[in-house]
C-alpha positions in Angstrom: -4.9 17.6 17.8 -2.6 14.9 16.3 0.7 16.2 15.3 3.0 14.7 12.7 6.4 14.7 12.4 9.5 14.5 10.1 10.1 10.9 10.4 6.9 9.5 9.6 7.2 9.4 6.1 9.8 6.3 6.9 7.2 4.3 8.1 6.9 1.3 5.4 3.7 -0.8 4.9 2.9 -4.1 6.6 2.7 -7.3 4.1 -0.5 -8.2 2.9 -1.1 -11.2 4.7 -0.5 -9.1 8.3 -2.6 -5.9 7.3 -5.9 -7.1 4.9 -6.5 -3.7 3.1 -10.3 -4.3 2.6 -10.7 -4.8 6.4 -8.8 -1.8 6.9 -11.3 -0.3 4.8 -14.4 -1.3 6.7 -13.0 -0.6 9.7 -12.2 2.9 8.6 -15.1 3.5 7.1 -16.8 2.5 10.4 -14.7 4.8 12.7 -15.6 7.7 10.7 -19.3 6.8 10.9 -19.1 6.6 14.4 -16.9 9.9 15.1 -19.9 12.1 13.2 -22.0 10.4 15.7 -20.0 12.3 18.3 -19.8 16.1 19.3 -17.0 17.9 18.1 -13.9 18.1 20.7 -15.8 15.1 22.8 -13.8 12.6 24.5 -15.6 9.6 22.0 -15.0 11.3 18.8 -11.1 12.2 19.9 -10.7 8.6 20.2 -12.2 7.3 17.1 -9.9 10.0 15.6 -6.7 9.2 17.0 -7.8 5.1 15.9 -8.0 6.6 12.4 -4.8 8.5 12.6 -3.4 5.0 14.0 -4.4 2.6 11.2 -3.6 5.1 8.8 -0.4 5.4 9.1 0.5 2.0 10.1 -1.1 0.9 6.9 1.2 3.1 4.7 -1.2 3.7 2.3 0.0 7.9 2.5 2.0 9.5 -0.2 5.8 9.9 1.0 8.5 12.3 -0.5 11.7 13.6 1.1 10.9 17.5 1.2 11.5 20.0 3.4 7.7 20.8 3.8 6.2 17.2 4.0 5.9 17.0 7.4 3.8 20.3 7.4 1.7 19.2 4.6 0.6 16.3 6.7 0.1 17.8 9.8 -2.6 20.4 7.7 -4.0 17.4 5.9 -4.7 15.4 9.1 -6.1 19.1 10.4 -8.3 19.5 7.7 -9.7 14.8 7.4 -10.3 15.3 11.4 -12.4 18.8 11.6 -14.3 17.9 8.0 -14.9 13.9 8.3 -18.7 14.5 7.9 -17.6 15.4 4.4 -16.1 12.1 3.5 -18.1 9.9 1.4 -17.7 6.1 1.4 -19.6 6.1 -1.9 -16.8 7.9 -3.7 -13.5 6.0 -2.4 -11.7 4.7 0.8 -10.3 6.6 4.3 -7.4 6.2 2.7 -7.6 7.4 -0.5 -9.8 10.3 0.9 -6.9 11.4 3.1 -4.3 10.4 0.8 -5.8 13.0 -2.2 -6.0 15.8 0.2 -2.1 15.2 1.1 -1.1 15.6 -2.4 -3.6 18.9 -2.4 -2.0 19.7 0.5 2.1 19.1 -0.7 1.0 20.8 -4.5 -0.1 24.3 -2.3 3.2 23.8 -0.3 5.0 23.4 -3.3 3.4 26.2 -5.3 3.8 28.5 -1.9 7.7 27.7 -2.2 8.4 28.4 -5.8 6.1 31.4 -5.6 7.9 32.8 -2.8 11.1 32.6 -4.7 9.7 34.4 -7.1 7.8 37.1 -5.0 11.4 39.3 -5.1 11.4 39.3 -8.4 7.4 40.2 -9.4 5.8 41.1 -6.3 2.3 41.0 -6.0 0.8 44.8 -5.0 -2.5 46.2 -4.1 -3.4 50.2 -4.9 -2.5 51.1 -1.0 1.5 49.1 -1.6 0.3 45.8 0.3 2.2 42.6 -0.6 -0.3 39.7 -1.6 0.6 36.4 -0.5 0.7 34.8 -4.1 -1.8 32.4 -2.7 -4.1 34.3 -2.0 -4.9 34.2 -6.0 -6.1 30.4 -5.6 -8.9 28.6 -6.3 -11.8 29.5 -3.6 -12.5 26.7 -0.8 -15.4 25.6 -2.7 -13.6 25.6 -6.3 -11.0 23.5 -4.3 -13.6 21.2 -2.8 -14.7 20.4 -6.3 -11.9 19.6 -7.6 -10.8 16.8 -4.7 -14.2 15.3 -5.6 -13.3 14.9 -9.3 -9.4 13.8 -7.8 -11.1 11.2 -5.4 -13.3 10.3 -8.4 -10.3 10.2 -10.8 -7.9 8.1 -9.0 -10.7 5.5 -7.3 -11.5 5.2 -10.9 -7.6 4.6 -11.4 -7.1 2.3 -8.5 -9.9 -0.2 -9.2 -9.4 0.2 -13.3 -13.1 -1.2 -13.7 -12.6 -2.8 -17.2 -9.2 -3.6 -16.8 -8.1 -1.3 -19.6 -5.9 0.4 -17.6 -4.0 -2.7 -17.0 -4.0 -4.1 -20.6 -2.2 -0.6 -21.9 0.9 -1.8 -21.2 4.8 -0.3 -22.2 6.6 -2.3 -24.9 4.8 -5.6 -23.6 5.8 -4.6 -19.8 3.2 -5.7 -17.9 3.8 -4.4 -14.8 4.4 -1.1 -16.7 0.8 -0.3 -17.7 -1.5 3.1 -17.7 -2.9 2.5 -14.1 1.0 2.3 -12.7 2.2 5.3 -14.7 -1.3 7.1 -13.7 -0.3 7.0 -9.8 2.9 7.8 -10.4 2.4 10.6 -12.4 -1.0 12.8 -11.0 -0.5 14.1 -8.9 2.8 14.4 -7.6 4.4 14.0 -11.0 6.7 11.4 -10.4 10.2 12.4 -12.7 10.1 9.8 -15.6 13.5 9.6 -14.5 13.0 7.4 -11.4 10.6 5.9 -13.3 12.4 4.7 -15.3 15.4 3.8 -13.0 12.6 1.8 -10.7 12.0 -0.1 -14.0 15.3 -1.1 -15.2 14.6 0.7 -18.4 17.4 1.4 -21.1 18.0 4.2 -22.2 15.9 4.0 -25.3 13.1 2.7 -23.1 13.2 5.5 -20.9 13.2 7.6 -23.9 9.8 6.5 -24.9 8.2 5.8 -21.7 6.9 9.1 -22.0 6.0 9.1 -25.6 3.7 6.0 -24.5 2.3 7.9 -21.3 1.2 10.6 -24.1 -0.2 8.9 -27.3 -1.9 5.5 -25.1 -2.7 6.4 -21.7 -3.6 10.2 -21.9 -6.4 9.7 -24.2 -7.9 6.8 -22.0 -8.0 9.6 -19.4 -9.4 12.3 -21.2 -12.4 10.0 -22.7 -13.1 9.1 -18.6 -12.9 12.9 -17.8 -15.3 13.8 -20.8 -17.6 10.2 -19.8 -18.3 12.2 -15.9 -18.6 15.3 -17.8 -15.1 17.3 -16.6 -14.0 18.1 -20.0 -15.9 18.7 -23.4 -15.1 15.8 -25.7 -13.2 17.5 -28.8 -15.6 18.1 -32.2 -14.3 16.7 -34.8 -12.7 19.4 -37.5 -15.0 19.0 -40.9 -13.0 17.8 -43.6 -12.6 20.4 -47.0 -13.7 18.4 -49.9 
């Protein structure tokens, strides 16, 4: 089994004119078709796997953060892509995106599991019989969590390619390169500190004051009428005004 480690989250994309993203895509796409043709732990599939695990990370297309747990977040996501590839689907977004959804899964459960665990002294978790439950162990079943990386994959391809481009026209204060599609990456689901976003902007501090204000009352709403259009969320009836 690949094994990550604490460095790789250094590793910094190529330039677009040495690594075309689109062929990366195909290519992906291809090498995971090919490793379902194979047996499980055969020689053929390994290697299609470790090709995978190759242009993956060369491409830099993988969340990075500087935590403590981020290398063992990745080394569970890549356990989880390379025993389950027959349940990605081409149809719904890229290898990468795939992979990169489950990594944020992955670094949320890490990060849950951490501040749980600091609070597990305080209000343990007991059974009738004086067992300690691992606070985890009150999560979402595997297939509750399956269905929600299919409506994250669906989310955030829908993000990423911003069919109508209304993503891109919401823009902050006449900031183009500050639009709902940036602040949507940046913020779900590894909720970016509008802090840094704001520093990575050169906002003042009035700007950053607002940023969020924006975030809320123009970009929100375009994700909640998505989420109500693939039927996630109930779209809000309208209160009856008292005449």
């Amino acid at each position: 089994m690949l094994r990550a480690n604490n460095d790789m989250w250094h590793l910094m994309p190529l330039p677009p004119s040495q690594f075309n993203m689109s062929a990366l895509n195909e290519t992906l796409k291809q090498l995971v078709a090919d490793a379902c043709t194979y047996p499980p732990r055969s020689v053929a599939r390994q290697r299609c796997i470790q090709e995978i695990y190759r242009l993956v990370m060369k491409s830099g297309k993988l969340w990075k953060e500087n935590t403590p747990y981020y290398g063992d977040a990745l080394q569970e996501t890549w356990e989880y892509c390379c025993q389950n590839l027959e349940q990605y689907d081409p149809s719904i977004s890229a290898v990468t995106t795939w992979i990169d959804i489950r990594l944020k899964w992955m670094l949320r459960k890490w990060r849950e599991r951490h501040n749980r665990e600091q609070q597990r002294q305080v209000n343990p978790i007991k059974t009738k019989d004086g067992t300690i439950l691992d606070a985890l162990d009150t999560l979402a079943s595997n297939q509750d969590i399956g269905r929600v990386l299919q409506i994250w994959q669906t989310t955030i391809s829908w993000v990423q390619n911003d069919p109508d481009g209304k993503l891109q026209r919401t823009c902050f204060r006449k900031r183009r390169e500050i639009n709902a599609q940036v602040l949507f990456l940046k913020r779900f689901p590894s909720e970016t500190p509008w802090q840094d976003i704001a520093k990575e902007f050169n906002l003042t501090p009035a700007q950053a004051k607002d940023l969020p204000k924006f975030y809320n009352r123009n970009c929100l709403p375009l994700l909640r009428e998505f989420g109500v259009a693939q039927g996630y969320i109930e779209e809000k009836k309208k209160s009856k005004s008292i005449k």
